[in-house]
C-alpha positions in Angstrom: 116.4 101.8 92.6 120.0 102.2 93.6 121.3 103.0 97.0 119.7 105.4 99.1 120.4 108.9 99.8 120.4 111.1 103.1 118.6 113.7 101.6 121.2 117.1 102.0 121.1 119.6 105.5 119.3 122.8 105.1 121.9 125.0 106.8 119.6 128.2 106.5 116.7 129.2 104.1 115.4 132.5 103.4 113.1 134.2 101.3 114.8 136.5 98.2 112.0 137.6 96.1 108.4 137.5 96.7 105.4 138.1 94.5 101.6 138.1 94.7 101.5 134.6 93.1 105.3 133.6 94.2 107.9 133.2 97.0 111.7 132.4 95.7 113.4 130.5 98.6 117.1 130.6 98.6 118.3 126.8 100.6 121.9 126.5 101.7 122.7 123.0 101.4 125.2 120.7 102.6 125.4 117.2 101.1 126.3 113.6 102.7 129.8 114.6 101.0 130.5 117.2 102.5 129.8 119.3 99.5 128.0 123.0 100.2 125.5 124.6 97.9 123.1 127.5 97.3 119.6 126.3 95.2 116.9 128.2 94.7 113.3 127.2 94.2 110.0 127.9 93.9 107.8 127.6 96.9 104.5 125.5 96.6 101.2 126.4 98.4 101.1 123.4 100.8 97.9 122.8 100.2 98.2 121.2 96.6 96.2 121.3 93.6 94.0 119.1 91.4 93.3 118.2 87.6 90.4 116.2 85.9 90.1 114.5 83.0 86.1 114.8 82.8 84.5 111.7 80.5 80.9 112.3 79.5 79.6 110.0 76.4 82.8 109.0 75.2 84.3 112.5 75.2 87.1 114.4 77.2 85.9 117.7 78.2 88.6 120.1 77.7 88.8 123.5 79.0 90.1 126.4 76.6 91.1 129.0 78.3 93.3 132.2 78.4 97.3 131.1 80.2 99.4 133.8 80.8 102.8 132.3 80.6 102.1 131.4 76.9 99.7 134.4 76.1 97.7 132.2 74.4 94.2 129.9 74.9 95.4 126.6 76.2 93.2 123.5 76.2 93.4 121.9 78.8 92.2 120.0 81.6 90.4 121.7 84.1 92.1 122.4 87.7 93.0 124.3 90.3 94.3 124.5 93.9 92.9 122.8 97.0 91.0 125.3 99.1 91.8 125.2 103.0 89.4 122.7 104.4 88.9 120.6 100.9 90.0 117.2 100.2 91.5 116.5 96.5 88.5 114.8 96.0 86.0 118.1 97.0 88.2 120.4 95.5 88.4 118.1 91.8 84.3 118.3 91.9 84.3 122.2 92.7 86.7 122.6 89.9 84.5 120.9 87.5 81.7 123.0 88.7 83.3 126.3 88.2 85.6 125.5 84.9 83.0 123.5 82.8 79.7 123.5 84.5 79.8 119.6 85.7 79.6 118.0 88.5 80.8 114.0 89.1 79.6 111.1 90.4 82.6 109.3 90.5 86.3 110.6 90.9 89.0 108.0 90.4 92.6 108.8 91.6 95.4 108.9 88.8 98.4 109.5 90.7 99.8 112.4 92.4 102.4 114.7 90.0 105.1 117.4 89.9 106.1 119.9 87.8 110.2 120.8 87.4 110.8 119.1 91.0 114.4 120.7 91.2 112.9 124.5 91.4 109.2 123.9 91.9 107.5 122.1 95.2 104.3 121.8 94.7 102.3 118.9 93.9 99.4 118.0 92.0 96.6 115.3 92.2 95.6 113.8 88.6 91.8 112.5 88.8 89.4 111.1 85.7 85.8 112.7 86.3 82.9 110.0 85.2 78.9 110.3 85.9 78.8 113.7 84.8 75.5 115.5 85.8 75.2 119.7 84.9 76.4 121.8 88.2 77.8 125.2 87.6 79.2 127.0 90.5 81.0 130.5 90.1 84.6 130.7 89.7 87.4 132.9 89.9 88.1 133.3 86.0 87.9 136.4 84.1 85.7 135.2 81.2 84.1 132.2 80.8 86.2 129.0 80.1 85.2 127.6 76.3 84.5 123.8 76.7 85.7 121.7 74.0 84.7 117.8 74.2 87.3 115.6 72.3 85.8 112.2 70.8 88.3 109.8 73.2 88.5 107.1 71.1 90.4 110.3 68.8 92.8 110.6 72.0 96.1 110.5 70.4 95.6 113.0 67.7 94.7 115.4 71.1 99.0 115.3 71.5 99.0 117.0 67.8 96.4 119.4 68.7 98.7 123.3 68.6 97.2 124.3 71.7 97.7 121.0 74.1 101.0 121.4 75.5 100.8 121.6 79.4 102.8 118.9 80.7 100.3 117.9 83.3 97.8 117.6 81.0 99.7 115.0 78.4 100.5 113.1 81.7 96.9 113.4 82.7 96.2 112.4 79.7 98.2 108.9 79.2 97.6 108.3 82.5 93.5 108.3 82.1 93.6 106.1 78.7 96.1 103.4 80.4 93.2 103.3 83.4 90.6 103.1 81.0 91.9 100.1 79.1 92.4 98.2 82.3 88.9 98.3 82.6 
């Protein structure tokens, strides 16, 4: 890396639009330069969020499910936020539960991601799901999430699939087959 930088002085924040879902934050910034400027972002719940690449007999489980920024079914991982009083860990196996009726004996950390960090704050906790047993728990979706299971050793022709394009989940996704061949 190159040399470091003091990170800029937030002079005054405030919120300028809010939504059941969202808070837009305005920042006024000043810079180790002296330069001043207005950003915007979106602000992250705090507590953070989790997505699992389940394995069960050489499959992914994938989730297909309804997203309504696309309006479209996705497949996906499953995830979901961390509920006050979780760990990443307890809220990856609820997750499981509710999206595709699994629990898991053993959750290995991936790495801790972001999505567009300029505008967007929140962070989210990558996990590969293995010893799956059945466990379904009831979750907050309107209709029952279709589960798809994917041959993994047919991994790269998931990043053709029309329907896999969430970010986090290609990420997820390299990130759980460069583990797995480490092994």
């Amino acid at each position: 890396m190159s040399k470091q930088h003091q990170k800029p002085i937030i002079n005054d924040s405030k919120v300028v639009a809010k939504s059941r879902l969202f808070t837009i934050e305005q920042l006024d910034l000043t810079f180790s330069n002296g330069v001043k400027r207005q950003y915007e972002r979106m602000k992250g719940i705090s507590r953070g969020a989790v997505m699992i690449v389940p394995i069960k007999d050489g499959q992914l489980l994938l989730a297909r499910e309804y997203a309504a920024g696309t309006h479209d079914y996705e497949l996906g991982f499953p995830k979901g936020l961390i509920d006050p009083g979780e760990t990443p860990e307890q809220a990856a196996n609820r997750e499981l539960q509710e999206e595709i009726g699994y629990g898991a004996k053993k959750l290995t950390f991936l790495k801790e991601v972001s999505l567009a960090p300029s505008y967007f704050s929140s962070k989210m906790s990558l996990y590969i799901a293995e010893g799956l047993y059945e466990s379904k728990l009831e979750g907050d979706e309107p209709e029952p999430i279709e589960v798809i299971p994917w041959d993994i050793s047919n991994w790269k022709a998931l990043l053709e699939a029309a329907h896999f394009t969430e970010a986090r989940c290609v990420s997820a996704l390299f990130l759980a087959m460069t583990h797995i061949k480490k092994k």
